[in-house]
C-alpha positions as CSV (number, residue, x, y, z in Angstrom):
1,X,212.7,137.4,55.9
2,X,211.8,141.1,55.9
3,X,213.4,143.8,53.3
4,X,215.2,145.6,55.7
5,X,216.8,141.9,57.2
6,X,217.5,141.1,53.5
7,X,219.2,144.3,52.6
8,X,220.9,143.9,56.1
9,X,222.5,140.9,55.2
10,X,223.6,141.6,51.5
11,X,225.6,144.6,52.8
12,X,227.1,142.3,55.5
13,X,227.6,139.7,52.1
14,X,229.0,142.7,49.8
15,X,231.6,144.4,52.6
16,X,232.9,141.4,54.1
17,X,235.7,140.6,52.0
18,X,236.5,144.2,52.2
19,X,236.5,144.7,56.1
20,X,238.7,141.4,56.2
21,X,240.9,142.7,53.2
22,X,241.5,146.3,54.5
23,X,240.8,146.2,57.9
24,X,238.5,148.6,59.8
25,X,240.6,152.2,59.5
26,X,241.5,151.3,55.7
27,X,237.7,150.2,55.0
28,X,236.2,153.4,53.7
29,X,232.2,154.3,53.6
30,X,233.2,154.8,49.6
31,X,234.5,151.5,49.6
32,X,231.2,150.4,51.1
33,X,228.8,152.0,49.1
34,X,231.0,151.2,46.4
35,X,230.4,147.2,47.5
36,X,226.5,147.3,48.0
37,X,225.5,150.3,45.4
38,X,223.6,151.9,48.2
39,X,223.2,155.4,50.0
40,X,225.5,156.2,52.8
41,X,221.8,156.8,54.3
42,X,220.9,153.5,53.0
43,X,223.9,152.4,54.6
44,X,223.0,153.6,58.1
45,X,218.9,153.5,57.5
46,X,220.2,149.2,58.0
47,X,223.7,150.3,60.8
48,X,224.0,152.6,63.2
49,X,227.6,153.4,62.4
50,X,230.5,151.9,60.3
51,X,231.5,150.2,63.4
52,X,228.4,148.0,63.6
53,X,229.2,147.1,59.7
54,X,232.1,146.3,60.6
55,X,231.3,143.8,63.7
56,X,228.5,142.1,61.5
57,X,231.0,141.6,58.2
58,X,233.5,140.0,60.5
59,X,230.7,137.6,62.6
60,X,230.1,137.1,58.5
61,X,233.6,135.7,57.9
62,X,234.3,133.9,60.8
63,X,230.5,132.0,60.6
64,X,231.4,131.1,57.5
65,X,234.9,129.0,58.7
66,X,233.1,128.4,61.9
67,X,229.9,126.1,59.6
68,X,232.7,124.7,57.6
69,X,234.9,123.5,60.3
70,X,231.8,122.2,62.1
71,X,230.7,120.3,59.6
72,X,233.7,118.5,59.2
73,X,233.4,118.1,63.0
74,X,230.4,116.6,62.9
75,X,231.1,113.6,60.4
76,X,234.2,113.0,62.6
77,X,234.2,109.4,64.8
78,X,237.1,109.8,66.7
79,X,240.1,111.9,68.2
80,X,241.7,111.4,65.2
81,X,239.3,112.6,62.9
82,X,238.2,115.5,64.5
83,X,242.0,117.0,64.4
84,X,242.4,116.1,60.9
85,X,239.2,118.0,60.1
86,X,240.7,121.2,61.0
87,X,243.7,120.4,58.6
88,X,241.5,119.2,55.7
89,X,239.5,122.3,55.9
90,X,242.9,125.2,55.7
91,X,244.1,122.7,53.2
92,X,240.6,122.6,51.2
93,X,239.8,126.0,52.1
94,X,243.3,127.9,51.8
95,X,242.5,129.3,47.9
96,X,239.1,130.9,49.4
97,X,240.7,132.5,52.8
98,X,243.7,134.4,51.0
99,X,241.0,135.5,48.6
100,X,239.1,136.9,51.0
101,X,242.0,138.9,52.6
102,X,243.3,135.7,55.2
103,X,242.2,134.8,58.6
104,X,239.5,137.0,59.8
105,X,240.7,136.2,63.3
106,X,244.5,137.3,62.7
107,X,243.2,139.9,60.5
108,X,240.7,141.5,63.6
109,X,242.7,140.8,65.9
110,X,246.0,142.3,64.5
111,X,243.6,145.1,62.8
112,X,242.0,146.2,65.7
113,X,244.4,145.5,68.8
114,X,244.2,148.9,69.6
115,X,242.4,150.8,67.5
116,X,238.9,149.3,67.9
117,X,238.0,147.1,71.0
118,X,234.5,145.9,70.0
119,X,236.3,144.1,67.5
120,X,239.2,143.2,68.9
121,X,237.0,141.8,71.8
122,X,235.3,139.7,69.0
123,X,238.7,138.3,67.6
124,X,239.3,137.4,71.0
125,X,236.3,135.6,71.5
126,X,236.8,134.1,68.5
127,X,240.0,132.4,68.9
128,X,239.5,131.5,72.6
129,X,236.6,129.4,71.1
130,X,239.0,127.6,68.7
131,X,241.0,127.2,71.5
132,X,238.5,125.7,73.9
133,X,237.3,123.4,71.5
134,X,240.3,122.1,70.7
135,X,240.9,121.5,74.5
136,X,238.1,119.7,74.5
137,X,238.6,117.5,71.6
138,X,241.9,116.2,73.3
139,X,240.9,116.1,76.7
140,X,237.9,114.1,75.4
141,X,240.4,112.3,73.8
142,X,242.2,111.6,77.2
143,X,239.3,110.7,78.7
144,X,238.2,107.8,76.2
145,X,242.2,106.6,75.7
146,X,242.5,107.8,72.2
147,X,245.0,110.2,73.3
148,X,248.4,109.2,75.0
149,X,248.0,110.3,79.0
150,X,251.4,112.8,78.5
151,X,249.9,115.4,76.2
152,X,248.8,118.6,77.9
153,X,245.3,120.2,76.1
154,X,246.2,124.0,76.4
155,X,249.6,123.2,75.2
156,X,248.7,121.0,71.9
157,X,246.2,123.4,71.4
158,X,248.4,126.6,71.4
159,X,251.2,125.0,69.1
160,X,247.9,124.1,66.6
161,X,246.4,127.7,66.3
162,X,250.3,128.6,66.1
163,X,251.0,127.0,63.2
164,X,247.7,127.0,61.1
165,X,247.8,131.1,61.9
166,X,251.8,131.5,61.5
167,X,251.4,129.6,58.4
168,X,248.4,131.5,56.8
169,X,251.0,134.9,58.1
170,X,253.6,133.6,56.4
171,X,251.9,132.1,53.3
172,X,249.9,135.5,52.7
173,X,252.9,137.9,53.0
174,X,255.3,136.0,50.3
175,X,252.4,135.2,48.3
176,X,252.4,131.5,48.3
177,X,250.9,128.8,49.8
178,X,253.8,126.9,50.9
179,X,254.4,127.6,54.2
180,X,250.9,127.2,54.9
181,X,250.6,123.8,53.3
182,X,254.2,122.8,54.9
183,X,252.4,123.8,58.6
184,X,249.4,122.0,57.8
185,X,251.8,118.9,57.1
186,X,253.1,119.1,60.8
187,X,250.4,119.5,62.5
188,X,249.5,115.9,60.7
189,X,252.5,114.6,61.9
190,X,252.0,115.8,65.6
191,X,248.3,114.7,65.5
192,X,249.7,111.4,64.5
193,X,251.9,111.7,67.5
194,X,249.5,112.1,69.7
195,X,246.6,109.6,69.2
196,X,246.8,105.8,69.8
């Protein structure tokens, strides 16, 4: 890997937290010198602007679920399995996302619904992905009868990003893990529901 790759990627490393923390307006270029311990024109001798910083430190958060969850996903057999690995990982993982600020998808998306569409367009993208694949976990599920013939994919899939992002919400603004761990809880009981 080349110096300038290598310095590329440790200020992604060092600001990452802090993009996901503070979102893009609050993330300052103090707070990102501040982070690395470089120039501003170190800084943007690696980014063209604060923007691109920002676009690379959240690809850098949501890789970092994204290898996690996968795998998890990978060691899975079945239906079953490959549900419950989403719930093992928020319930493993939970300590390390509120540290780093929460969900970098809810974070983005909430962060930059206006104010920046690059990112907000990346959220997006983001979470449709989730989404997808968990359509395509239960309709794969359908397909080989592991999953009973009345569940509906997009639906299942909705109420599952709804309660492990509702509960990360919830659990981040009172400061407690709770309603996080409580959602994950449900969505074990509904998986449950759903598989034969």
């Amino acid at each position: 890997m080349k110096k300038s790759e290598r310095t590329k990627q440790f200020i992604i490393a060092q600001t990452a937290a802090i993009f996901n923390k503070k979102g893009f307006a609050g993330t300052s270029m103090a707070d990102i010198t501040g982070a690395t311990g470089l120039t501003k024109g170190a800084i943007y001798g690696n980014f063209a602007n604060k923007d691109a910083v920002a676009l690379a430190a959240f690809a850098f958060n949501y890789g970092q679920i994204r290898k996690t969850v996968h795998t998890g996903l990978q060691q899975a057999k079945n239906t079953r399995e490959k549900l419950m690995a989403y719930v093992s990982f928020y319930k493993e993982y939970y300590p390390t996302i509120f540290e780093w600020g929460g969900c970098p998808i809810l974070n983005a998306a909430s962060d930059s619904d206006d104010a920046h569409p690059a990112l907000f367009e990346k959220a997006s993208s983001a979470l449709e992905s989730w989404r997808n694949n968990l359509i395509s976990i239960i309709e794969e599920g359908l397909d080989n009868g592991q999953v009973k013939p009345d569940v509906e994919p997009e639906a299942f899939a909705d109420v599952f990003i709804s309660l492990v992002e509702g509960g990360i919400l919830i659990a981040k603004t009172l400061g407690t893990e709770k309603p996080l761990l409580s959602n994950l809880e449900q969505l074990k009981t509904q998986i449950e529901q759903i598989v034969i």
